[in-house]
Structures are given as structure tokens and as C-alpha cells.
N, CA, C and O atoms as a GROMACS GRO file, in nm:
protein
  428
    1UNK      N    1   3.216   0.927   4.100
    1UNK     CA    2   3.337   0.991   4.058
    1UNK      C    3   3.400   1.057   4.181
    1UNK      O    4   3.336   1.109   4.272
    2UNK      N    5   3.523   1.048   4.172
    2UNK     CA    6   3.640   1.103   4.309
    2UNK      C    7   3.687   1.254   4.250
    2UNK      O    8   3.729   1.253   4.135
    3UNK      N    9   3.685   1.354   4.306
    3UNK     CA   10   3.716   1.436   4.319
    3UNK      C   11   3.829   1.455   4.389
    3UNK      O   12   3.811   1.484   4.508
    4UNK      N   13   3.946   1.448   4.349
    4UNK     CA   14   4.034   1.415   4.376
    4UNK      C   15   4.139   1.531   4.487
    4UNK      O   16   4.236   1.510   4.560
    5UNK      N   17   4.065   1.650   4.456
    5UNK     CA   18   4.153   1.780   4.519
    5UNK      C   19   4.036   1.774   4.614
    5UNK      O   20   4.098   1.821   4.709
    6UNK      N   21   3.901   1.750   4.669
    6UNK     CA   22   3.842   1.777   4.766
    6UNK      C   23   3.823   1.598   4.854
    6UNK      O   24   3.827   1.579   4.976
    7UNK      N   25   3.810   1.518   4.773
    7UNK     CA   26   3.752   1.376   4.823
    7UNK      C   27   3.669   1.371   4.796
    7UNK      O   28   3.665   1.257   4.751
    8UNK      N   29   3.557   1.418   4.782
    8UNK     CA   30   3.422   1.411   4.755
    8UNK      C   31   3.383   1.316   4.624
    8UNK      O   32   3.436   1.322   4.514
    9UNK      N   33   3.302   1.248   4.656
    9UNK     CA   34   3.242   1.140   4.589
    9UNK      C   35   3.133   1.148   4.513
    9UNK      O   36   3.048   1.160   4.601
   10UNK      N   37   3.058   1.150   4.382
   10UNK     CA   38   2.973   1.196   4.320
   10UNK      C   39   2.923   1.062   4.222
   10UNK      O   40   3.001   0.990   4.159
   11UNK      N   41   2.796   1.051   4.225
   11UNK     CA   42   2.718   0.902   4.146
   11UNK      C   43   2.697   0.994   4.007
   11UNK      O   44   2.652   1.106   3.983
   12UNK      N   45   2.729   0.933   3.963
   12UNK     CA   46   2.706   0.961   3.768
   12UNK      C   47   2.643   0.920   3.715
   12UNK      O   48   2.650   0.811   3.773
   13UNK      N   49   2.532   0.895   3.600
   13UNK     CA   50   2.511   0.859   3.506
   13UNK      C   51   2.532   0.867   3.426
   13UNK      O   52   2.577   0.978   3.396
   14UNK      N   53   2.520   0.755   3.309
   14UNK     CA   54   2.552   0.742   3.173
   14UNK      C   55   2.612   0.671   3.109
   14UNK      O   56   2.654   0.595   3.197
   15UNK      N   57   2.659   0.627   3.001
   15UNK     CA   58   2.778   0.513   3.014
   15UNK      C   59   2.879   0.552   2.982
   15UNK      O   60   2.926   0.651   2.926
   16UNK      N   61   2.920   0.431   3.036
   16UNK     CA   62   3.032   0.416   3.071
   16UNK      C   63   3.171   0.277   2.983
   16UNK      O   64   3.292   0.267   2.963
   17UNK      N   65   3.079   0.220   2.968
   17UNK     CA   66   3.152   0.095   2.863
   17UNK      C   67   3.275   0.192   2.760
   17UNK      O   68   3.385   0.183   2.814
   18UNK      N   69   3.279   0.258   2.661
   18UNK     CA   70   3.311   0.292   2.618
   18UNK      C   71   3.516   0.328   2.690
   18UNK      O   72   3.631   0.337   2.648
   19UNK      N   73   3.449   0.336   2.797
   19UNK     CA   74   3.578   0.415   2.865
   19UNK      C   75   3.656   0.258   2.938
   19UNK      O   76   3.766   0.252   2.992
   20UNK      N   77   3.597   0.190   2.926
   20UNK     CA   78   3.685   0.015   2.959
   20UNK      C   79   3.759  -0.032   2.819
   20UNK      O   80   3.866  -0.093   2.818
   21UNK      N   81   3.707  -0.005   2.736
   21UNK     CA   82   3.770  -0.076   2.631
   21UNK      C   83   3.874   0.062   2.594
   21UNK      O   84   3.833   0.169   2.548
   22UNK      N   85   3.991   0.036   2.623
   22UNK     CA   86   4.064   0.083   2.609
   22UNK      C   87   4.224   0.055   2.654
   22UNK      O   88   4.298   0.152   2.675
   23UNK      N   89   4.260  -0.047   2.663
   23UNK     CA   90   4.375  -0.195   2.703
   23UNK      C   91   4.475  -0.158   2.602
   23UNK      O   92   4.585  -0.121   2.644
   24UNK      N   93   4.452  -0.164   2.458
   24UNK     CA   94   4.523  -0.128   2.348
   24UNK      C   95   4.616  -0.049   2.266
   24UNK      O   96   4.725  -0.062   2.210
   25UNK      N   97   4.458   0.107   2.297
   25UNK     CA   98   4.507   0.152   2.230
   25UNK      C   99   4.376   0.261   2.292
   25UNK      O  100   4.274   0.203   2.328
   26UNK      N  101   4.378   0.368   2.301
   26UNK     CA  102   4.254   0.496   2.324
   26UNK      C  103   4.178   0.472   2.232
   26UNK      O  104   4.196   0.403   2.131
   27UNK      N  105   4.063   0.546   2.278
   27UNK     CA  106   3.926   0.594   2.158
   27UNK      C  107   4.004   0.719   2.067
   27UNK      O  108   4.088   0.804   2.096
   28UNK      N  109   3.934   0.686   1.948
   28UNK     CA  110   4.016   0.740   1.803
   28UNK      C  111   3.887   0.894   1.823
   28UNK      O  112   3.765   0.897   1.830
   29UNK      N  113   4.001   1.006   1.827
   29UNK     CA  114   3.895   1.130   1.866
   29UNK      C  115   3.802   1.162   1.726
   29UNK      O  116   3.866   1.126   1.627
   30UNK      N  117   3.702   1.207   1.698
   30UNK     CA  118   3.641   1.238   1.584
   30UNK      C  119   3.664   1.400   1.573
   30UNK      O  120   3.635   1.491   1.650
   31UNK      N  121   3.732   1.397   1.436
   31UNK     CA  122   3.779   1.551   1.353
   31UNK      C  123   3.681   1.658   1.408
   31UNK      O  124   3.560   1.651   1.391
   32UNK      N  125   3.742   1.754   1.473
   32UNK     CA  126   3.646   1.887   1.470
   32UNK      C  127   3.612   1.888   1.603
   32UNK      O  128   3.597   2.000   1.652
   33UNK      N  129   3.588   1.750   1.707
   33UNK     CA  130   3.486   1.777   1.789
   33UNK      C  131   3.575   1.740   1.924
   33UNK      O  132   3.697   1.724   1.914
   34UNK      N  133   3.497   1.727   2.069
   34UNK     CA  134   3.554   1.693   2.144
   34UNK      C  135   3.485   1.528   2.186
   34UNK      O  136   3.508   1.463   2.288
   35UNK      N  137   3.406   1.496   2.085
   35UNK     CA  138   3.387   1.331   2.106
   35UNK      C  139   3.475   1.240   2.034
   35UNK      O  140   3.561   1.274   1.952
   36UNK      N  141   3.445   1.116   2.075
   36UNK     CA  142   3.536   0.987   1.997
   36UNK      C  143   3.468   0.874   1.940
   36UNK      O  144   3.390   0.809   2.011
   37UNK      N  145   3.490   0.840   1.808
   37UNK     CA  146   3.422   0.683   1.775
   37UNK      C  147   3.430   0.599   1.855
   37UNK      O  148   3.544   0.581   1.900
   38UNK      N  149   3.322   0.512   1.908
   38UNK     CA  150   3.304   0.403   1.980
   38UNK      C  151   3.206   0.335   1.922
   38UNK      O  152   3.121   0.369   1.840
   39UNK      N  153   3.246   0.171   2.007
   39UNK     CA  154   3.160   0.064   1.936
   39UNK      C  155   3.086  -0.001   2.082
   39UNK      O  156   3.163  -0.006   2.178
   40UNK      N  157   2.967  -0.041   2.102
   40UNK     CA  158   2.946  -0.058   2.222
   40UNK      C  159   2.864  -0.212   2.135
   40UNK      O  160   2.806  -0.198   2.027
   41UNK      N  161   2.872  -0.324   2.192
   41UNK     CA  162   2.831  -0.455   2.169
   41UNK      C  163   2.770  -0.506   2.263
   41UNK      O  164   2.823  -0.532   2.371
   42UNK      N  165   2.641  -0.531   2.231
   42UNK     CA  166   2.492  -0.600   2.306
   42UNK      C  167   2.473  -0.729   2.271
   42UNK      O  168   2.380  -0.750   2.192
   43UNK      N  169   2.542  -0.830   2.312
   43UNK     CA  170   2.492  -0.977   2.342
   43UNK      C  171   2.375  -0.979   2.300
   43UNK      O  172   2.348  -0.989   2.181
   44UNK      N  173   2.294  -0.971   2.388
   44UNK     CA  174   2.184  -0.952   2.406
   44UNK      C  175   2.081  -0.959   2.250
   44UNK      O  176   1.991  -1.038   2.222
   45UNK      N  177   2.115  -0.887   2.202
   45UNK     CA  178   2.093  -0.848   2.027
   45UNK      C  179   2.107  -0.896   1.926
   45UNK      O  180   2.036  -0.908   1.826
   46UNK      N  181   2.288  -0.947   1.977
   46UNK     CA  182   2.366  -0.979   1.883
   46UNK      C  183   2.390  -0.886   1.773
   46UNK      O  184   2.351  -0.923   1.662
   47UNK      N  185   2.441  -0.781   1.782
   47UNK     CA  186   2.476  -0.624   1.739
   47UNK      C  187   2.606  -0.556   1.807
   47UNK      O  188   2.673  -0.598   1.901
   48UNK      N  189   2.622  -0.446   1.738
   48UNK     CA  190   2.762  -0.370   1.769
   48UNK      C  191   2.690  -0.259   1.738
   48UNK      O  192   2.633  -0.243   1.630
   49UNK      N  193   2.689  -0.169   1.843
   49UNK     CA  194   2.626   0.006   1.770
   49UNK      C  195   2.772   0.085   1.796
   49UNK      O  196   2.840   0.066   1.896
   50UNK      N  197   2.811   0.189   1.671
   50UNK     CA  198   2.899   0.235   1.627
   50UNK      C  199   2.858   0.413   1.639
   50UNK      O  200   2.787   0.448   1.545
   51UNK      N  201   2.877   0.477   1.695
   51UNK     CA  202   2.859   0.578   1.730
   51UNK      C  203   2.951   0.676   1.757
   51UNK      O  204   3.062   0.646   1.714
   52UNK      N  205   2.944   0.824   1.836
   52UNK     CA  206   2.981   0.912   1.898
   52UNK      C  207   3.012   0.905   2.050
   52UNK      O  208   2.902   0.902   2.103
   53UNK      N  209   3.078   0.902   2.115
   53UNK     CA  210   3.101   0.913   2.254
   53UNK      C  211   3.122   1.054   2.306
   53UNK      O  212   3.185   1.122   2.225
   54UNK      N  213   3.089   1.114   2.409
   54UNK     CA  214   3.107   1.217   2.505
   54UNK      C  215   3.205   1.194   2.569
   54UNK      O  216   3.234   1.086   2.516
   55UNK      N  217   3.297   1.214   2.661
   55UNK     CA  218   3.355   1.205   2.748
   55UNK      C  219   3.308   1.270   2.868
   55UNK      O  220   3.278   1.206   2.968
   56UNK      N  221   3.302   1.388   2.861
   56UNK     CA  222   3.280   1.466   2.951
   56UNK      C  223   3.107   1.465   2.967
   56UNK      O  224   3.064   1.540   3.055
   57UNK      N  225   3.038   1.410   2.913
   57UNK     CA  226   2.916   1.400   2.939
   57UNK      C  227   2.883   1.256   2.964
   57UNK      O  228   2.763   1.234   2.979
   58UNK      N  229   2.947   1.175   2.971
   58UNK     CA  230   2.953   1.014   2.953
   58UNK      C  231   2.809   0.994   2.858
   58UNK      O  232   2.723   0.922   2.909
   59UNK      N  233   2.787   1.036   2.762
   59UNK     CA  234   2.678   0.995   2.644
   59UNK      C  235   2.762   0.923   2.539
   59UNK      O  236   2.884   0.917   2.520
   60UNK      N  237   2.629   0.859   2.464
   60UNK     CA  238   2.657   0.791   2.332
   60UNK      C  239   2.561   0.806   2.247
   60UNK      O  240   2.443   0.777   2.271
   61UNK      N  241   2.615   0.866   2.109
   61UNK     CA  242   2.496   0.888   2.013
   61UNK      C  243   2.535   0.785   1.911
   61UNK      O  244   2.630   0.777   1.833
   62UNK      N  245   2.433   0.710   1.934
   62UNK     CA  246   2.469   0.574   1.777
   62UNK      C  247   2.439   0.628   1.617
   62UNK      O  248   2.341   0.675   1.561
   63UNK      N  249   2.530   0.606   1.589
   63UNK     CA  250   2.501   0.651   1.412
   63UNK      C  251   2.483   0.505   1.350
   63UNK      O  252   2.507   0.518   1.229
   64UNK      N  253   2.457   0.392   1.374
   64UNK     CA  254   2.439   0.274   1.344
   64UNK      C  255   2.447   0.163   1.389
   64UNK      O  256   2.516   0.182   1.489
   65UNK      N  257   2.418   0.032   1.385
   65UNK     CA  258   2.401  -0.047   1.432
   65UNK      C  259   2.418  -0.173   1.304
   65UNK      O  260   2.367  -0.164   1.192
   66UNK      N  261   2.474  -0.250   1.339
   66UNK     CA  262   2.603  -0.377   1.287
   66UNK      C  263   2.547  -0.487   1.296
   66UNK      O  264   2.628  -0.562   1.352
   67UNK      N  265   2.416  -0.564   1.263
   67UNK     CA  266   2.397  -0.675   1.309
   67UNK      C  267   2.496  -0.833   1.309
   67UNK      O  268   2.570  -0.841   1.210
   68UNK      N  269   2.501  -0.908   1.369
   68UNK     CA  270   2.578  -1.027   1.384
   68UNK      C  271   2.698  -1.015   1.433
   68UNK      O  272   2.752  -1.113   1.485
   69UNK      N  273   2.774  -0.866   1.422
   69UNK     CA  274   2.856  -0.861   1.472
   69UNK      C  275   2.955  -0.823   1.583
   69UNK      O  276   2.981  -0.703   1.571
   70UNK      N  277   3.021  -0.879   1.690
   70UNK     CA  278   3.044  -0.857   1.840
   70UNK      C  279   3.165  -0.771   1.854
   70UNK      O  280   3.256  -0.854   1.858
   71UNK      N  281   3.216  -0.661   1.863
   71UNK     CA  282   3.332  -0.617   1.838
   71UNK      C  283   3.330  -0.472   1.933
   71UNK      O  284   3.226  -0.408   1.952
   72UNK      N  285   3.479  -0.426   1.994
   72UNK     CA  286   3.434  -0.353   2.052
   72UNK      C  287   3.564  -0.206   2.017
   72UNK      O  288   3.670  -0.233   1.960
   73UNK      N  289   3.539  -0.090   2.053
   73UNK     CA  290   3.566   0.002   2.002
   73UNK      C  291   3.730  -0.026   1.928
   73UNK      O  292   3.776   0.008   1.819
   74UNK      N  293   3.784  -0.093   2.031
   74UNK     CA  294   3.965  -0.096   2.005
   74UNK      C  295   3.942  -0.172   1.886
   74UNK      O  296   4.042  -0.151   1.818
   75UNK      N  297   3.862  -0.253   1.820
   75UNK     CA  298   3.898  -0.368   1.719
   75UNK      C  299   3.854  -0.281   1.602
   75UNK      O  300   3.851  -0.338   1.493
   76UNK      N  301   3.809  -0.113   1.608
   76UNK     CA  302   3.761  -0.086   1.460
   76UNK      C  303   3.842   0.044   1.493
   76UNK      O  304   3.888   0.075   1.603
   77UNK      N  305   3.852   0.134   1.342
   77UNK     CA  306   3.946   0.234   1.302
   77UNK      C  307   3.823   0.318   1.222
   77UNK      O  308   3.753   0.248   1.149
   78UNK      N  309   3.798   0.434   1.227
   78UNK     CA  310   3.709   0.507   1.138
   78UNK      C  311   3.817   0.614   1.057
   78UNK      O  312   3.911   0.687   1.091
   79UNK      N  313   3.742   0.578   0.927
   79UNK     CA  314   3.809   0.654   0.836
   79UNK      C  315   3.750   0.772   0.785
   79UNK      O  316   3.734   0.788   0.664
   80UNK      N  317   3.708   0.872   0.890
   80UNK     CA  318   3.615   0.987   0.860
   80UNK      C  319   3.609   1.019   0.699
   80UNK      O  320   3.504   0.980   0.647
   81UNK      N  321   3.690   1.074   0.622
   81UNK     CA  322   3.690   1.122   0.491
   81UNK      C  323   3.631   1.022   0.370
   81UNK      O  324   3.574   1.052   0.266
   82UNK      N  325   3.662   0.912   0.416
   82UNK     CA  326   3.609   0.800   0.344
   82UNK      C  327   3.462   0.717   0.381
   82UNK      O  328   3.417   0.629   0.308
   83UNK      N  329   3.416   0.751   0.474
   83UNK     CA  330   3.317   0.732   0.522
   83UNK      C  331   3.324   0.601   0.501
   83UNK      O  332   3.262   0.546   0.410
   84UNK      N  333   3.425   0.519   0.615
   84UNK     CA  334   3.466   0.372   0.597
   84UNK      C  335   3.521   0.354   0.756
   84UNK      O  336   3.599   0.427   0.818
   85UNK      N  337   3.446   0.219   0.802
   85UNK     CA  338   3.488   0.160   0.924
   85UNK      C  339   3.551   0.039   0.901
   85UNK      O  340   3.496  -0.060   0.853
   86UNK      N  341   3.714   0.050   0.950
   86UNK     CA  342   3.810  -0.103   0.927
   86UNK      C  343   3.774  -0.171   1.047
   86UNK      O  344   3.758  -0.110   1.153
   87UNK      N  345   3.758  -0.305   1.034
   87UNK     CA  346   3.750  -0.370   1.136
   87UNK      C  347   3.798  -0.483   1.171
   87UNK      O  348   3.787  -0.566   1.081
   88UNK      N  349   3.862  -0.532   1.293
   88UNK     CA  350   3.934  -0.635   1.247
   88UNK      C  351   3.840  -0.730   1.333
   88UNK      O  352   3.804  -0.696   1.446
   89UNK      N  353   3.798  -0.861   1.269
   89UNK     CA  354   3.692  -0.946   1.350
   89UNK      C  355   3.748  -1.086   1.297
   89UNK      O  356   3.785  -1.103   1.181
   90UNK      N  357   3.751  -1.189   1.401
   90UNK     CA  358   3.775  -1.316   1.352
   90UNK      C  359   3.903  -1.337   1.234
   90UNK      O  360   3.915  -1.423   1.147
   91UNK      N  361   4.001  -1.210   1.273
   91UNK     CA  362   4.106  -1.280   1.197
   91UNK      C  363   4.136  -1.201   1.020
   91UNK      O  364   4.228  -1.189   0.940
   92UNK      N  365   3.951  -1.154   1.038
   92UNK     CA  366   3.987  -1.051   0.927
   92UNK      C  367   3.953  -0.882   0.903
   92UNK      O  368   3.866  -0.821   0.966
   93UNK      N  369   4.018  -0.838   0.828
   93UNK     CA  370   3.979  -0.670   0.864
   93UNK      C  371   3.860  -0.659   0.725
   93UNK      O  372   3.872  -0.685   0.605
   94UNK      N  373   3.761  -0.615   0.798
   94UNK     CA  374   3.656  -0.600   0.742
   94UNK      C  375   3.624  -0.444   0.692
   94UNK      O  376   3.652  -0.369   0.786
   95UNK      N  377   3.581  -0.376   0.587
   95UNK     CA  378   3.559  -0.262   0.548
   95UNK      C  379   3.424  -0.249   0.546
   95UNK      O  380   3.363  -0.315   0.462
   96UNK      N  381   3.330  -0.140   0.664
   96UNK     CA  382   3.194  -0.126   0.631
   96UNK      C  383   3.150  -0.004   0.593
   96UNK      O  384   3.170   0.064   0.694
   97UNK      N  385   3.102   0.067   0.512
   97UNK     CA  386   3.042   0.196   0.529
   97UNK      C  387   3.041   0.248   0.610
   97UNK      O  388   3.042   0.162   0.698
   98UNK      N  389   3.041   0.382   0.673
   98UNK     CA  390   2.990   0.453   0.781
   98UNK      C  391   2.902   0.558   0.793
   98UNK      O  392   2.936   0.675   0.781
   99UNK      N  393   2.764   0.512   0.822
   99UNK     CA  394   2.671   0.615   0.799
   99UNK      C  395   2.660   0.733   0.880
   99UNK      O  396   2.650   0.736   1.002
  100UNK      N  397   2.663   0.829   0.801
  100UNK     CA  398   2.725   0.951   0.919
  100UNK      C  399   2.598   1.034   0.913
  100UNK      O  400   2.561   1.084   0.807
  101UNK      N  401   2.534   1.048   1.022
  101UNK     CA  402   2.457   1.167   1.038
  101UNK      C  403   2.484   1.325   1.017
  101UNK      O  404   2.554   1.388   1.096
  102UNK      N  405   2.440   1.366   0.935
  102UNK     CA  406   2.474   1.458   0.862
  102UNK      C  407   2.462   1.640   0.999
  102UNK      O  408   2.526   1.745   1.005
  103UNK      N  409   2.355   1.584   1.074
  103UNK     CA  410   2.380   1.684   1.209
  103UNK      C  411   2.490   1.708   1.306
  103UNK      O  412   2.549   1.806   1.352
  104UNK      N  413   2.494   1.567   1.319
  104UNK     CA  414   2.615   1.566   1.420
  104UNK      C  415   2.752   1.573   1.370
  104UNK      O  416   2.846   1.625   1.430
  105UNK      N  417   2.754   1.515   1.252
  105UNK     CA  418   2.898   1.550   1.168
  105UNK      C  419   2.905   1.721   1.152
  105UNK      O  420   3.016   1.743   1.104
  106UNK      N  421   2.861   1.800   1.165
  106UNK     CA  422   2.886   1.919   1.162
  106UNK      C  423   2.900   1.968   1.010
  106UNK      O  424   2.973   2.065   0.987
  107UNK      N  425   2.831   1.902   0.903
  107UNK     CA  426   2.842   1.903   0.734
  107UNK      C  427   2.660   1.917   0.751
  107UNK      O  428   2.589   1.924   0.651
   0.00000   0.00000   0.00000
């Protein structure tokens, strides 16, 4: 990270994905807090984990995990009150539950 008023250069950890997908449209902030819904997608798995993002801490706390499906934060909408994730995949908008951890939701 650049420090922009001194120059100074600083190595970070943490991720970071979260903060690329963003071409569209920003990360949708979550009510109350200073994090944002994000979707981070592992090939690898073949999964989408749907979570909490930090900004300022570059963390991610997953509140679930999506099997089969590849999608990344800009393609879903959380509907906090409804405890419903829209998603738009292959053309269609998909409605999934959203399992909300009852700690971190602040309820």
C-alpha cells in the first residue's frame, strides 16, 4: 500500500479479491456496520462463499458457502431484512436464503 502524503510503501495482508470486483457497480455496504456483502468464488471447489468484507482490515468472514455456483460479488444483491440473496447467474436471477450469523449481524 502507497501512502500517498509520505511515499512510503507498506506489504499488507489479507484479501484482497473482493476490492477487484467492482467494474459495475461498488460492494453493497451491510446495515449498521462498516463492512460490505461480498462473494468470493473458488474454482478450485467449484463454490461461491458469500460473506462480510472489512475494508479497512482487508478480512472476510464467510457466512456461507454456494456449491456449483461461480459468481462474484457485483452479480448478487443482499436483501438484509428478508434474509434473501438475488442473484443473477446464467441469464437468470436466482433467490437464495441468506444465512446470517446471528453474532456478527449484531441481532
Amino acid at each position: 500500500m502507497l501512502d500517498p502524503a509520505s511515499g512510503k510503501l507498506e506489504v499488507l495482508k489479507g484479501e484482497f479479491e473482493p476490492l477487484g470486483d467492482q467494474d459495475f457497480r461498488p460492494l453493497q455496504p451491510v446495515a449498521g456496520s462498516r463492512e460490505y456483502w461480498a462473494a468470493i468464488p473458488d474454482s478450485e471447489k467449484n463454490l461461491t462463499r458469500v460473506g462480510r468484507y472489512d475494508t479497512r482490515a482487508f478480512s472476510f468472514k464467510p457466512l456461507m458457502e454456494i456449491p456449483e455456483i461461480y459468481f462474484t460479488s457485483e452479480m448478487m444483491w443482499v436483501d438484509e431484512a428478508a434474509h434473501r440473496i438475488y442473484l443473477a447467474y446464467n441469464g437468470h436471477l436466482l433467490r437464495l436464503p441468506l444465512a446470517v450469523d446471528q453474532k456478527s449481524s449484531g441481532k
